[in-house]
C-alpha positions in Angstrom: 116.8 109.2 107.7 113.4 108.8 106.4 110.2 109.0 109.2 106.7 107.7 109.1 104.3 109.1 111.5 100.7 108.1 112.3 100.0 104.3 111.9 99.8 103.7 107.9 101.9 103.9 105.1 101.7 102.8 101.4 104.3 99.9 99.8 103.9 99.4 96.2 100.6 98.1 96.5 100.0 97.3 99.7 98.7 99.8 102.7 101.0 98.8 105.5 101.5 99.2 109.7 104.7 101.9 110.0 105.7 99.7 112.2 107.0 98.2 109.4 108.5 101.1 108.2 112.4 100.9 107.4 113.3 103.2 104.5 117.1 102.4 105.4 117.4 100.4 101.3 116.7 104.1 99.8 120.2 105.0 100.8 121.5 102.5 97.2 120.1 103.9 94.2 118.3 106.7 93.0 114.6 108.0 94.0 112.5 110.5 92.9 109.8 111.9 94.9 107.2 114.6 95.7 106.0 116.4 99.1 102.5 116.9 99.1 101.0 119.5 101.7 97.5 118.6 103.2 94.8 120.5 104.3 91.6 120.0 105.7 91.7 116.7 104.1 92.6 117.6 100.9 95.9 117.3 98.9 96.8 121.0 97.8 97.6 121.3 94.5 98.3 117.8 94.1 97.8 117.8 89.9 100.7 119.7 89.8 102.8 117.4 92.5 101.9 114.5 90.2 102.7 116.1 86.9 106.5 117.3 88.4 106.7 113.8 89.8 106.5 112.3 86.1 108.7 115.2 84.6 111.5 114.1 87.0 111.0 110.6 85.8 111.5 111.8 82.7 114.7 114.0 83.4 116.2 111.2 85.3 115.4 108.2 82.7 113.0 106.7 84.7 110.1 104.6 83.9 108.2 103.9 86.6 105.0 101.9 85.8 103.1 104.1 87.9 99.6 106.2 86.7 98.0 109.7 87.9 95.4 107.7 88.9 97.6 105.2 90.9 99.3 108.2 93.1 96.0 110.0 93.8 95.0 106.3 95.2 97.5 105.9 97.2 97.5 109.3 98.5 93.7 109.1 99.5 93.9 105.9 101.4 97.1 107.2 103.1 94.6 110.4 104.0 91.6 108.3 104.8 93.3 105.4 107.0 95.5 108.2 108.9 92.4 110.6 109.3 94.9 113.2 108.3 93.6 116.4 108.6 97.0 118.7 108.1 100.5 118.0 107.5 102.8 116.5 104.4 102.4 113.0 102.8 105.9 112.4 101.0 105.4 109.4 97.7 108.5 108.3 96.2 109.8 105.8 93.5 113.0 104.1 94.1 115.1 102.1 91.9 118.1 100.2 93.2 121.3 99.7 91.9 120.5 96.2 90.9 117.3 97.7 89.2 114.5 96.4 91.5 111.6 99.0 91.7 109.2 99.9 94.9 106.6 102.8 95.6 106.4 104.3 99.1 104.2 107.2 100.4 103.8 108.3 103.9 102.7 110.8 106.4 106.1 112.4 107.3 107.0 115.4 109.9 106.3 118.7 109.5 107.3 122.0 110.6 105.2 124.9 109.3 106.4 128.6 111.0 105.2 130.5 113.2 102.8 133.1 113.1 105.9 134.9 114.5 108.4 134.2 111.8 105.8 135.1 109.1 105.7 138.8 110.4 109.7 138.6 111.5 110.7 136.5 109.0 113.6 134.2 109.3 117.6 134.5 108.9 118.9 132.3 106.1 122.4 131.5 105.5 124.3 130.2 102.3 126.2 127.3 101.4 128.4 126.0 98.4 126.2 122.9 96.9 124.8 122.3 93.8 122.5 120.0 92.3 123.1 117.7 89.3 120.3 117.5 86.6 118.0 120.6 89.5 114.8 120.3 87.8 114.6 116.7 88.9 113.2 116.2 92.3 115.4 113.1 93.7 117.0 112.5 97.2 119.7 113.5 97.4 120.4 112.5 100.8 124.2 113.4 101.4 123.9 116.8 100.5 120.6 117.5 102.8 122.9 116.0 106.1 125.2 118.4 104.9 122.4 121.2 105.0 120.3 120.0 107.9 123.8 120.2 110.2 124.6 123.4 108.7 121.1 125.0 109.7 121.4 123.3 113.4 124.7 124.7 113.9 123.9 128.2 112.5 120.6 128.3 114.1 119.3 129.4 110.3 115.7 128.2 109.4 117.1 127.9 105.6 120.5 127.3 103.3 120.4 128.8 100.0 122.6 126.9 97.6 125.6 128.7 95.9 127.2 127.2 93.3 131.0 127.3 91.8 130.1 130.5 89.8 128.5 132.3 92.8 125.0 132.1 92.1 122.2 131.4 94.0 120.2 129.0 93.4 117.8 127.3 95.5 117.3 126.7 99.2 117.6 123.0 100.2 113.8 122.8 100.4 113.0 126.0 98.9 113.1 128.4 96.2 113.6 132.5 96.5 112.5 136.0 95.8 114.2 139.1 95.6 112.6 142.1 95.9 113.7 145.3 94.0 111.8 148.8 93.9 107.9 147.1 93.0 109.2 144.3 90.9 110.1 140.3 91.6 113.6 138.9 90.8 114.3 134.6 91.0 117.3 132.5 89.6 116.4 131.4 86.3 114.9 127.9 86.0 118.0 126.3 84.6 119.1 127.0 87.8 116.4 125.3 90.4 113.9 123.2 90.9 110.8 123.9 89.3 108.7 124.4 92.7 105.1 124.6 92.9 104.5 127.3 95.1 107.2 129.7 93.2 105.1 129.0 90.0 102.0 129.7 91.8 103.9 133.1 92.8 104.8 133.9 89.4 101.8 133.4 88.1 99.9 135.7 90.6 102.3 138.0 89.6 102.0 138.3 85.9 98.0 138.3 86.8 98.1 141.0 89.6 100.6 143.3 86.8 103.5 142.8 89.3 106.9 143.0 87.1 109.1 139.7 87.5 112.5 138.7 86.0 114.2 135.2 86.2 118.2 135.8 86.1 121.3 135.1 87.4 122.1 136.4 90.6 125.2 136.3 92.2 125.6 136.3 95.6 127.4 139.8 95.8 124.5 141.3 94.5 122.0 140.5 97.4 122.9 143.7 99.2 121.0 145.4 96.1 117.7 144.1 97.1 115.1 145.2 99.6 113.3 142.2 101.1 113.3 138.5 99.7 111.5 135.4 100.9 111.2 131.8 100.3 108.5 130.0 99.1 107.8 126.1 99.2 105.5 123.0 100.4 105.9 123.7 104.0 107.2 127.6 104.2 104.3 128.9 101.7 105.7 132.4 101.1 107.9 133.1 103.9 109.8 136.5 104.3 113.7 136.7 105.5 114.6 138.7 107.4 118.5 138.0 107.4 120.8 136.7 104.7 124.4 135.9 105.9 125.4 139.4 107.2 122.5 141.4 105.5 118.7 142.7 107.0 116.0 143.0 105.0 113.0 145.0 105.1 110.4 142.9 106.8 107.1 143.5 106.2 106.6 144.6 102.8 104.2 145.7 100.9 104.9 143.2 97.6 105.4 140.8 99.9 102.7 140.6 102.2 99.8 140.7 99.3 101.7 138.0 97.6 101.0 136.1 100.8 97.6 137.1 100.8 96.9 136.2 97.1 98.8 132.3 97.6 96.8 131.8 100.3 93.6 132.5 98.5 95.5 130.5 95.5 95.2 127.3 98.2 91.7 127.6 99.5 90.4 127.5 95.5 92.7 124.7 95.3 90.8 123.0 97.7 87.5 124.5 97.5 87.8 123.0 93.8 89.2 119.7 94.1 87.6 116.7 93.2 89.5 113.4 93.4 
């Protein structure tokens, strides 16, 4: 279940002890929420958190009463009172089955990798699971258990969804990258969530004249490819280094000056923001 660290979190209004924490009503009824990566202080690329937070409301039929301007308060107070200098600040919108409403955001736990799994990379593995409605970002907290055990017992850093058709998809708090000859291969956006750090990726590719294609991919076709990675909140661009039974070629080239160029993406994120 949910986790609050540090001594602060936001309730609707109200900036509350987390010993008062208890997320255990978020189980009933449907949320929608956003994972917001900090750094030196600063939200990183929090604009476009906020904007996918509202166009999730929208997918699900949500009105939630909230403004821009009300989430980047929330967040900043969360940031100041906490003294937070890195980690993830998670904000959320919950409506229960009865139809009551409430706003939460807190400091939850992170795990970044390892300077060692950046130049290894990491073994993935992949699972049957698909989400309803996947460019919404709502809990969905039966099928991450399902996940999270998976991962323990496999000892994999990632899933990657497959659904009933064989495709890939998504990871469970990821998207991914195939890499073929000099060009960039994703599922097609039908297909996933709409993650910030993959549409950071694609744009640095279109700028840098690297070629990209969003398709199908089925999950027999992996052995095709020679390197992928994930990207997301946490991972940033993160290579793999196994997939179920298959290697990949870790480092490469592509890879490692896309990581390069999404880093730079961040610090002008943050060297530019302004609340």
């Amino acid at each position: 279940m949910e986790t609050a660290l540090l001594n602060y979190f936001v309730f609707d209004t109200q900036i509350r002890s987390t010993c008062d924490f208890n997320p255990v009503f978020l189980e009933k009824g449907k949320s929608i929420y956003e994972v917001v990566r900090i750094e030196q202080s600063i939200p990183v690329f929090l604009t476009e958190h906020i904007d996918r937070f509202f166009s999730s409301a929208r997918l699900e039929e949500i009105n939630t009463g909230l403004s821009a301007a009300f989430i980047r308060k929330a967040i900043r107070l969360l940031i100041t009172e906490n003294r937070v200098k890195t980690g993830n600040i998670k904000f959320l919108h919950h409506q229960s089955p009865t139809g009551d409403t409430h706003f939460m955001a807190w400091v939850m736990p992170f795990f970044y990798p390892s300077s060692h799994q950046y130049n290894r990379g990491v073994n993935v593995g992949s699972m049957h699971g698909e989400r309803h409605n996947p460019n919404a970002k709502k809990a969905l907290y039966a099928l991450r258990q399902k996940a999270d055990r998976i991962m323990k017992e496999k000892g994999w850093y990632e899933v990657i969804y497959i659904n009933q058709r064989k495709d890939i998809t998504e990871g469970s708090r990821s998207n991914i990258f195939f890499v073929e000859g000099d060009r960039l291969v994703t599922p097609e956006l039908s297909l996933v969530l709409p993650g910030i750090t993959r549409s950071k990726i694609i744009m640095l590719s279109v700028q840098n004249g690297i070629q990209q294609k969003e398709r199908t991919i089925q999950l027999q076709e992996i052995k095709q490819f020679d390197a992928c990675f994930l990207t997301g909140t946490s991972p940033k661009v993160l290579p793999i280094r196994q997939f179920d039974d298959l290697t990949f070629q870790v480092p490469h080239p592509l890879m490692q000056f896309l990581m390069k160029a999404y880093e730079h993406c961040i610090e002008e994120d943050i060297r530019q923001f302004r609340w």
